[in-house]
Residue frames relative to the residue before (quaternion, step in Angstrom):
aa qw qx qy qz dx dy dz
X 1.0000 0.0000 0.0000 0.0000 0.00 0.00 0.00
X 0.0400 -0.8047 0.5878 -0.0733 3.26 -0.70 1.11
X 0.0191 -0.8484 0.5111 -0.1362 3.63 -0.60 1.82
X 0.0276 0.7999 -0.5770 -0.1627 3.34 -1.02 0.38
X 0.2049 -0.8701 0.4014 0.1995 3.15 -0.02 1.47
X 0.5410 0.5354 -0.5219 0.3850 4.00 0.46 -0.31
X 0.3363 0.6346 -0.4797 0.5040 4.31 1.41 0.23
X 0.7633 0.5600 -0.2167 0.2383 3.12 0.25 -1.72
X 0.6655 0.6790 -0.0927 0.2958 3.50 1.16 -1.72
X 0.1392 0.8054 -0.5473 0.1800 3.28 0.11 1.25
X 0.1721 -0.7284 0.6540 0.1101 3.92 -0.99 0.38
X 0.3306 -0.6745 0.6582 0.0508 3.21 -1.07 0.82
X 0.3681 -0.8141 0.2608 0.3658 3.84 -0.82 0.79
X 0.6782 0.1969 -0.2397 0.6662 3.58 1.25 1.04
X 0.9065 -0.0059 -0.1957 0.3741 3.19 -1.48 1.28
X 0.7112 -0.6074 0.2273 0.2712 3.61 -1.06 0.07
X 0.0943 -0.7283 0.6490 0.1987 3.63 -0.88 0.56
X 0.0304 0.8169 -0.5392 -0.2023 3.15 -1.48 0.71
X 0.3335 -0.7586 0.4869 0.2762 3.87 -0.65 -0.05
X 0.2359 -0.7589 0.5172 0.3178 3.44 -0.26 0.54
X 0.3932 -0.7865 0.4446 0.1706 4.31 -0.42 0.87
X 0.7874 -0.1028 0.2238 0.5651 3.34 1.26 -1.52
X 0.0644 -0.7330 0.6655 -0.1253 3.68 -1.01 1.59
X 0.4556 0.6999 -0.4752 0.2771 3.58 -0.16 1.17
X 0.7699 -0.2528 -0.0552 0.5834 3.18 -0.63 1.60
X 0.8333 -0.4479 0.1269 0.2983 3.34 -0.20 2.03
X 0.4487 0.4729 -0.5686 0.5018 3.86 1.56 0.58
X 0.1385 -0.7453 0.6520 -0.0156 3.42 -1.24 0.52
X 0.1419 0.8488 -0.5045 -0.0693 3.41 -0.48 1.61
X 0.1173 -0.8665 0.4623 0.1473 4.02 -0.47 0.37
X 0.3130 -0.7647 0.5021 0.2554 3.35 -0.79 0.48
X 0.1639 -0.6758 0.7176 0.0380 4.28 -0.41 0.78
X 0.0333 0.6690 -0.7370 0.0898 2.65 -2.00 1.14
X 0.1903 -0.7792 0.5864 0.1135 3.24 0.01 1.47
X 0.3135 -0.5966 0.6246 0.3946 3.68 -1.17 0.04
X 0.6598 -0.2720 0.4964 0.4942 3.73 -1.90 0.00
X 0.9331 0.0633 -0.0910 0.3422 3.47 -1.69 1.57
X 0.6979 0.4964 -0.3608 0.3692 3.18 1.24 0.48
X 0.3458 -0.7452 0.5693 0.0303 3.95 -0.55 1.13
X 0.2188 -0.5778 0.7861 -0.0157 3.39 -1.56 1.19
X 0.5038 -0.7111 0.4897 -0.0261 3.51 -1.47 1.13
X 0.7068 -0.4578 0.3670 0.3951 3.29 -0.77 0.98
X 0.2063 0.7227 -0.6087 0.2542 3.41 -0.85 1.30
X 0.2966 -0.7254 0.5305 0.3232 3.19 -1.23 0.00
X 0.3674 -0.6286 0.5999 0.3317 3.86 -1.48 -0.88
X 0.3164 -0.6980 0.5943 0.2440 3.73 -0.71 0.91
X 0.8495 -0.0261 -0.2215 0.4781 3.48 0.66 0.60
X 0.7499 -0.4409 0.2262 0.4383 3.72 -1.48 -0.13
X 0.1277 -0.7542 0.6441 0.0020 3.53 -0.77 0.96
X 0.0279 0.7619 -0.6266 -0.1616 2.80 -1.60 0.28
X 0.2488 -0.8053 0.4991 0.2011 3.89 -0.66 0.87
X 0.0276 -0.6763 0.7357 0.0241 3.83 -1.22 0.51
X 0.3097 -0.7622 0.5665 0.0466 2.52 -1.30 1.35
X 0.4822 -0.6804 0.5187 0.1883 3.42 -0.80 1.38
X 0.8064 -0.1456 0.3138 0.4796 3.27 0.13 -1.78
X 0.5014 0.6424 -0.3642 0.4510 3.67 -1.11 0.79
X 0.0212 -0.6294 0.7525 0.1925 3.45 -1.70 -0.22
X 0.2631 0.7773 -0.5681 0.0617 2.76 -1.49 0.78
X 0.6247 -0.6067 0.3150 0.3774 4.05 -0.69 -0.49
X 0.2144 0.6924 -0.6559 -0.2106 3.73 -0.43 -0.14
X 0.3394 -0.6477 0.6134 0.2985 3.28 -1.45 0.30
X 0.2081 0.7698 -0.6012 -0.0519 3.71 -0.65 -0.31
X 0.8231 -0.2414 -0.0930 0.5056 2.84 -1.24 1.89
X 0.8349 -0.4075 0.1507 0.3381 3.79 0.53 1.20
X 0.4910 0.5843 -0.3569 0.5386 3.04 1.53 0.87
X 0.2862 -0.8031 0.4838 0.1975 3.70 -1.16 0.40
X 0.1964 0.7269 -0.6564 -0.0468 3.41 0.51 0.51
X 0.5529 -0.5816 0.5631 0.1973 3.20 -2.19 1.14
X 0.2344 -0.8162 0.5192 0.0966 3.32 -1.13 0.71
X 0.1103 -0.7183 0.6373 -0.2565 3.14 0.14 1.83
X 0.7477 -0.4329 0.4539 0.2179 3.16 -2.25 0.79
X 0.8685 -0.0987 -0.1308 0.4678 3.45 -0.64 1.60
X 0.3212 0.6621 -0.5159 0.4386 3.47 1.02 1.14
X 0.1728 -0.7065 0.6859 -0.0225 3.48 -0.90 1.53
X 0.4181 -0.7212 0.5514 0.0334 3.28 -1.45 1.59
X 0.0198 0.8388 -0.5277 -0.1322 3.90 0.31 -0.37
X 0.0583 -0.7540 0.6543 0.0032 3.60 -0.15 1.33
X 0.6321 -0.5262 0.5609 0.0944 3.18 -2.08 0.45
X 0.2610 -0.6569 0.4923 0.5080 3.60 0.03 -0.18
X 0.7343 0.1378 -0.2962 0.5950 3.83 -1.51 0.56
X 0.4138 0.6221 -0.6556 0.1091 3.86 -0.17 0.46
X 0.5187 -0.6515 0.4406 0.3351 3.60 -0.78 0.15
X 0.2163 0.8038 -0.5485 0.0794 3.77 -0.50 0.60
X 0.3315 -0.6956 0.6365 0.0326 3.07 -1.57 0.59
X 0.1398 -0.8295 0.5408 0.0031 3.73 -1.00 -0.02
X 0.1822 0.7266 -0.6349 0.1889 4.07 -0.60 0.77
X 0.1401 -0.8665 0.4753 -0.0600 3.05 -0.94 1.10
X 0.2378 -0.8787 0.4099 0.0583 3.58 0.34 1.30
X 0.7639 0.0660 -0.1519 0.6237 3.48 1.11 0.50
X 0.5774 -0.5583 0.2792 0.5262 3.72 -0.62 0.49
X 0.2720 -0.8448 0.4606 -0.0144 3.29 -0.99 0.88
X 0.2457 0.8745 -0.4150 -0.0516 3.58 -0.28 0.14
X 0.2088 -0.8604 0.4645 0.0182 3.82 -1.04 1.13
X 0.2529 -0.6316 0.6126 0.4023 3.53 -0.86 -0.02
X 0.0822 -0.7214 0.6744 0.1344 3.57 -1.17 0.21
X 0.0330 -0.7555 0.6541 -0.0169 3.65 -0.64 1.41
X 0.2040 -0.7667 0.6081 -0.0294 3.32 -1.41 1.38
X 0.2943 -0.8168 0.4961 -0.0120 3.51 -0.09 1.47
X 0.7255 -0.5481 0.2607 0.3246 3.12 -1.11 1.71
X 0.4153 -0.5885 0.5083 0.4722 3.87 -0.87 -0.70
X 0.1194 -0.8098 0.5742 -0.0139 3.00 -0.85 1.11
X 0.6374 -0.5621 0.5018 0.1614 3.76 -0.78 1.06
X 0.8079 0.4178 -0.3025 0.2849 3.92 0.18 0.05
C-alpha cells in the first residue's frame, strides 16, 4: 500500500470530514479534518489510539489536560481515556486505533 496522505486532506467550511485510510487485521487508520473553530466532545476510545498531527493548531484535552496541537505532535491515548478536541485553525490528524491487545 502506497499513500500520500497530505493528497488526502481536505476541510470543509464547518465541522469535520473524515476518511477512513486503512482497516486490516483490527489496526484502524483515519484521516480527520477539523475545519478552523471547530470542537468534537468529550468521548472516549474502545481501544488504544494514537493521534499525529499532520497540520493545524489546535487543543486536545485528555482526561483534563491540554496538550497543543502543533505539526508532528503524537497524542498517546489509553483505551476509555476521555478526550476532547477544538481546533483554532484548520487542522488535520491521522487517528490510528490498535488491535485489542491482552496486557
Amino acid at each position: 500500500m502506497d499513500i500520500d496522505i497530505l493528497e488526502k486532506i481536505e476541510y470543509t467550511k464547518e465541522g469535520i470530514l473524515s476518511k477512513d485510510i486503512m482497516n486490516k487485521s483490527g489496526l484502524d487508520i483515519s484521516l480527520f479534518c477539523m475545519a478552523k473553530n471547530t470542537s468534537i466532545s468529550d468521548h472516549t476510545s474502545a481501544k488504544k489510539a494514537i493521534v499525529y498531527v499532520i497540520e493545524g493548531d489546535g487543543i486536545f484535552n485528555l482526561k483534563g489536560k491540554d496538550i497543543l496541537m502543533k505539526p508532528g505532535k503524537i497524542i498517546c491515548m489509553d483505551k476509555n481515556a476521555l478526550h476532547n478536541l477544538k481546533a483554532k485553525e484548520n487542522t488535520s490528524f491521522l487517528l490510528v486505533l490498535f488491535p485489542y491487545i491482552n496486557k
